[in-house]
GUMAR-372977 format. One record per atom (N, C-alpha, C): residue number from 0; residue in three letters; atom name; x, y, z. Coordinates in Angstrom, 3 decimals, decimal comma. Example, Ala and Ser with C-alpha at 12.3 -4.5 7.8 and 13.67 -1.06 7.14 Angstrom:
2
PT num residuo atomo        X        Y        Z
PT   0     ala     N   13,190   -5,690    7,800
PT   0     ala    CA   12,300   -4,500    7,800
PT   0     ala     C   13,200   -3,300    7,800
PT   1     ser     N   12,850   -2,250    7,080
PT   1     ser    CA   13,670   -1,060    7,140
PT   1     ser     C   12,900    0,030    7,870
***
This chain:
72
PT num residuo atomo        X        Y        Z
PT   0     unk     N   -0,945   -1,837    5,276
PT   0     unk    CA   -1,681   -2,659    4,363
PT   0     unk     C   -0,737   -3,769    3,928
PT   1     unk     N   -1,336   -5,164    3,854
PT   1     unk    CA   -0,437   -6,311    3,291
PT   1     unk     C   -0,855   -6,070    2,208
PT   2     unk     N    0,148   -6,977    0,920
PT   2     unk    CA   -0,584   -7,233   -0,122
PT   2     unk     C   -0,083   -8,230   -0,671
PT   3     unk     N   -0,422   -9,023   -0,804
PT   3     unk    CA   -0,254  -10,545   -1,647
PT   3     unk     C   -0,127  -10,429   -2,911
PT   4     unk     N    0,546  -11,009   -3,200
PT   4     unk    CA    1,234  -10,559   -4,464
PT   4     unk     C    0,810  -12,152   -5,365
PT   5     unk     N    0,920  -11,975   -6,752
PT   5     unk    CA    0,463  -13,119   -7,487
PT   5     unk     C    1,400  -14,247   -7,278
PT   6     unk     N    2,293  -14,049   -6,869
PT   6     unk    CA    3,172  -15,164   -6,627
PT   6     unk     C    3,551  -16,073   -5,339
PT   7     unk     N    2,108  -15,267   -4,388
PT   7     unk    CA    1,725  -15,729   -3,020
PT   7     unk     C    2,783  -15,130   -1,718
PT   8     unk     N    3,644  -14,430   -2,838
PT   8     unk    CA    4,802  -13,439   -1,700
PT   8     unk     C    3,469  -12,593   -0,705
PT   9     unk     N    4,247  -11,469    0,221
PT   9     unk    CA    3,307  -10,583    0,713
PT   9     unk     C    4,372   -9,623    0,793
PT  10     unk     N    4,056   -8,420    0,451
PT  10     unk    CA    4,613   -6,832    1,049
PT  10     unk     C    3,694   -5,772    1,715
PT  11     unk     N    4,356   -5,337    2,635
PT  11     unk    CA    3,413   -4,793    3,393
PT  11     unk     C    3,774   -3,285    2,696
PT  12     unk     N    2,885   -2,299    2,867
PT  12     unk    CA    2,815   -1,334    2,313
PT  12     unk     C    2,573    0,142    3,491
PT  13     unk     N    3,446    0,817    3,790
PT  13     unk    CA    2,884    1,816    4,739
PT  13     unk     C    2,016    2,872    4,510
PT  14     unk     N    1,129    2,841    5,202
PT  14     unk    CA    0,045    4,065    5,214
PT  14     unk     C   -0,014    5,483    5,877
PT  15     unk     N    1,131    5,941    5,380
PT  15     unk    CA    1,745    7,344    6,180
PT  15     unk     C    0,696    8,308    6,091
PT  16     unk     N    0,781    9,152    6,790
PT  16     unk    CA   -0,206   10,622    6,875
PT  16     unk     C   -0,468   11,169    5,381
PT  17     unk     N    0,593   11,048    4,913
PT  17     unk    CA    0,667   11,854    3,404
PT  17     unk     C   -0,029   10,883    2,293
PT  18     unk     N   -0,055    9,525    2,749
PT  18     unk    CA   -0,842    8,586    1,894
PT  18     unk     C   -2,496    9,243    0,820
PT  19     unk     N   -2,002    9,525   -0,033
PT  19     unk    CA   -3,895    9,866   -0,278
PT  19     unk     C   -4,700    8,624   -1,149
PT  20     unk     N   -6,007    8,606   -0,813
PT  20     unk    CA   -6,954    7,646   -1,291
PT  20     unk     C   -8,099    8,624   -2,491
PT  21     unk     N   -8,197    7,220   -3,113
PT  21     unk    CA   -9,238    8,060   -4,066
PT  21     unk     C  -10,028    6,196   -4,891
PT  22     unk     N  -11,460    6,895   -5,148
PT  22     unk    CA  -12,118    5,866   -6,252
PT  22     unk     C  -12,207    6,753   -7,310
PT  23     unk     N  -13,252    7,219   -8,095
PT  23     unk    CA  -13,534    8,218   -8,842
PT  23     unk     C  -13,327    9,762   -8,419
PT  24     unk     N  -13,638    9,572   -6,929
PT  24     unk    CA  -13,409   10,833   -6,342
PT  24     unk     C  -12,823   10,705   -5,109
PT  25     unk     N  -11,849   11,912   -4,505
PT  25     unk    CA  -11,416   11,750   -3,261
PT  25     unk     C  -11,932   10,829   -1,830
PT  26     unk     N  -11,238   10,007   -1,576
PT  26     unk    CA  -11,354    8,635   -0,615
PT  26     unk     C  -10,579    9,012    0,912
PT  27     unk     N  -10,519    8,015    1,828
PT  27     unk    CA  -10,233    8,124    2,857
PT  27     unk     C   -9,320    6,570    3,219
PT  28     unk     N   -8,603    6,625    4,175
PT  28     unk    CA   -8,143    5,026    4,112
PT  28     unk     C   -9,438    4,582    5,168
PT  29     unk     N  -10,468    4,559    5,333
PT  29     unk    CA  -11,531    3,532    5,458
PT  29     unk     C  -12,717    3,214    4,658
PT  30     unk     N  -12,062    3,783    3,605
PT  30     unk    CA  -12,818    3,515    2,281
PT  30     unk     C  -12,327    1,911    1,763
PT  31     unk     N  -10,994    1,827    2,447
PT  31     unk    CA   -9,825    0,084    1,579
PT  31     unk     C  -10,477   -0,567    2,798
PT  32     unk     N  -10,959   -1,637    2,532
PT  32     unk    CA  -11,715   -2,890    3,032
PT  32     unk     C  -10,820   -4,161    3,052
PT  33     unk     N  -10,976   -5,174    3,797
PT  33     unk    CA  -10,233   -6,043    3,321
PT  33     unk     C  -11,032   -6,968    1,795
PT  34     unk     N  -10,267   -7,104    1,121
PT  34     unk    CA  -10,762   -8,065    0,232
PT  34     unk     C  -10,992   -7,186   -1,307
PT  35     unk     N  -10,723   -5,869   -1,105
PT  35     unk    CA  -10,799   -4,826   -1,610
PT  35     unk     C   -9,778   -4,738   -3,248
PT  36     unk     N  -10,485   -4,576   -4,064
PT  36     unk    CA   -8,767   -4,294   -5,362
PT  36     unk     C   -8,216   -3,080   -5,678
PT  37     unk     N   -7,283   -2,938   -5,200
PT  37     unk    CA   -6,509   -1,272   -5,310
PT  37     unk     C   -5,283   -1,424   -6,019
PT  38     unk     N   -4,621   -0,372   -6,886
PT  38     unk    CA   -3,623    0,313   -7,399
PT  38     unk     C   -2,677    0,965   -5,966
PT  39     unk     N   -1,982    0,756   -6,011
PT  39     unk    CA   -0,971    1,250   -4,641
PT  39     unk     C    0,377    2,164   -5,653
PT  40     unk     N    0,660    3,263   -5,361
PT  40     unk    CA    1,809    4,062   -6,041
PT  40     unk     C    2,483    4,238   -4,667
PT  41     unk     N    3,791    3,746   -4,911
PT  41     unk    CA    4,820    3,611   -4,155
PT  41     unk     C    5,565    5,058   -4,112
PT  42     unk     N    5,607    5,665   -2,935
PT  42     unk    CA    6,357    6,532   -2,945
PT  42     unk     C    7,973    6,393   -2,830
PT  43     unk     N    8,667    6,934   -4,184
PT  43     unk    CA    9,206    6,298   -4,585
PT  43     unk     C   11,161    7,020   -3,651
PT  44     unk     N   10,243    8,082   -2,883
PT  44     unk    CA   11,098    8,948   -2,304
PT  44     unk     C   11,805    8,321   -1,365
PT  45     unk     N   11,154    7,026   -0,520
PT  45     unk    CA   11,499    6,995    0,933
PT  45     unk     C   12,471    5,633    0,463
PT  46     unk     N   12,713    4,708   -0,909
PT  46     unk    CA   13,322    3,460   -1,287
PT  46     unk     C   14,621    3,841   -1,062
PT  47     unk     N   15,138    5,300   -0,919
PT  47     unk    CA   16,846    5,492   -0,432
PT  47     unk     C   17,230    4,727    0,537
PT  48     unk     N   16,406    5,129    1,605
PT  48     unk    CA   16,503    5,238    2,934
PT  48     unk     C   16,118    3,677    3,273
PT  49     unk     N   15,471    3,226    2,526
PT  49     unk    CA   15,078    1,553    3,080
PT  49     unk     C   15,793    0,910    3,419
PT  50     unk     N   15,069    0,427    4,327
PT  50     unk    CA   15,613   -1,620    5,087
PT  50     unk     C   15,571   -2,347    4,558
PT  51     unk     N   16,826   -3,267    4,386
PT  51     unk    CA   15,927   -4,520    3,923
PT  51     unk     C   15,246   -5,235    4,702
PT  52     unk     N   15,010   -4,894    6,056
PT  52     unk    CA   14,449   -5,807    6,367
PT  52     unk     C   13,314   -6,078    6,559
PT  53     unk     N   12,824   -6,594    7,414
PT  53     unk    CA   11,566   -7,708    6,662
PT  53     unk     C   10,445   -7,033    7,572
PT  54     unk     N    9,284   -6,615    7,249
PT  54     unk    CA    7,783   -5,767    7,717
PT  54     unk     C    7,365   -7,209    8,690
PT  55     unk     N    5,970   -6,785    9,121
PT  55     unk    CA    5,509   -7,798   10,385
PT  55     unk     C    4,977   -8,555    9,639
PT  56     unk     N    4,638   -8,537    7,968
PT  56     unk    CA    3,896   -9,602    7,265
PT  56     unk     C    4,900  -10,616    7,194
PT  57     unk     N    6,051  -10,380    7,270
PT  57     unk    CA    7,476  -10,938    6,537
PT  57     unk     C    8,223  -10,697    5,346
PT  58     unk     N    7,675   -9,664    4,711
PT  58     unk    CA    8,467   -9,177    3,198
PT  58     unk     C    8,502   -7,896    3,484
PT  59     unk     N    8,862   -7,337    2,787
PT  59     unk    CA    9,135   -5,831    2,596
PT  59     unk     C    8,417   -4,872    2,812
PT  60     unk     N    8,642   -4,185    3,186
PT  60     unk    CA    7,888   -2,571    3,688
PT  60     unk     C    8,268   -1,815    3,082
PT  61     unk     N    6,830   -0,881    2,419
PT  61     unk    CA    7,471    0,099    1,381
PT  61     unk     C    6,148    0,880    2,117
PT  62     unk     N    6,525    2,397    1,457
PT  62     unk    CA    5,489    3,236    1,846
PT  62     unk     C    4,641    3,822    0,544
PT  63     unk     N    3,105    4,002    0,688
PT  63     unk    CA    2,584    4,474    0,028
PT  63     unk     C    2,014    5,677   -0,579
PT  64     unk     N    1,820    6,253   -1,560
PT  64     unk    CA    1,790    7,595   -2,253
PT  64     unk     C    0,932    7,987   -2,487
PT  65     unk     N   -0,283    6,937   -2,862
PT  65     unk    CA   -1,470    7,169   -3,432
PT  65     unk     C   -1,952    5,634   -3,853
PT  66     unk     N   -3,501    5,554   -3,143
PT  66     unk    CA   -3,904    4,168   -3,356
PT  66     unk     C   -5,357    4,512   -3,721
PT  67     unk     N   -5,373    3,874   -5,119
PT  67     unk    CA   -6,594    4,050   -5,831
PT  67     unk     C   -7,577    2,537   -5,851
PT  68     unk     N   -8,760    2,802   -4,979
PT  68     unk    CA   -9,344    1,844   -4,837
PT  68     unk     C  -10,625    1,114   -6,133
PT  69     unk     N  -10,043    0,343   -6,869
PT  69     unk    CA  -10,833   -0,443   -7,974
PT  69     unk     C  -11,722   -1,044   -7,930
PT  70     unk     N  -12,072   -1,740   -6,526
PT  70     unk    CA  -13,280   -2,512   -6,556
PT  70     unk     C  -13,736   -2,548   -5,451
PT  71     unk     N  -14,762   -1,821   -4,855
PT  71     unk    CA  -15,190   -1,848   -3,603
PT  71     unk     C  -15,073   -2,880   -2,093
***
């Protein structure tokens, strides 16, 4: 997942197996659409081990923990 950030940056976000989705109730990752508004919780386990270097969007790659989808 990219995500554009308010400051027109982008970080890409990984969608590992362990990733879970949810709206009100348990979700799926083809529930996130593009154009979609989500909460993304960074799993905060794998930032040891990080690269700096740069994801295929061009900024950072982080992996995700749990992405709660806000607006359909």
């Amino acid at each position: 997942m990219t995500i554009t950030l308010a400051n027109g940056s982008t970080v890409t976000v990984d969608l590992s197996g362990t990733t879970t989705y949810h709206n009100e109730t348990t979700g799926s990752s083809t529930d996130v659409k593009t154009g979609s508004a989500v909460t993304v919780q960074i799993d905060t386990s794998t930032l040891a081990g990080a690269s700096a270097s740069p994801g295929a969007s061009g900024g950072q790659t982080l992996t995700a923990k749990d992405v709660l989808i806000t607006t359909p």
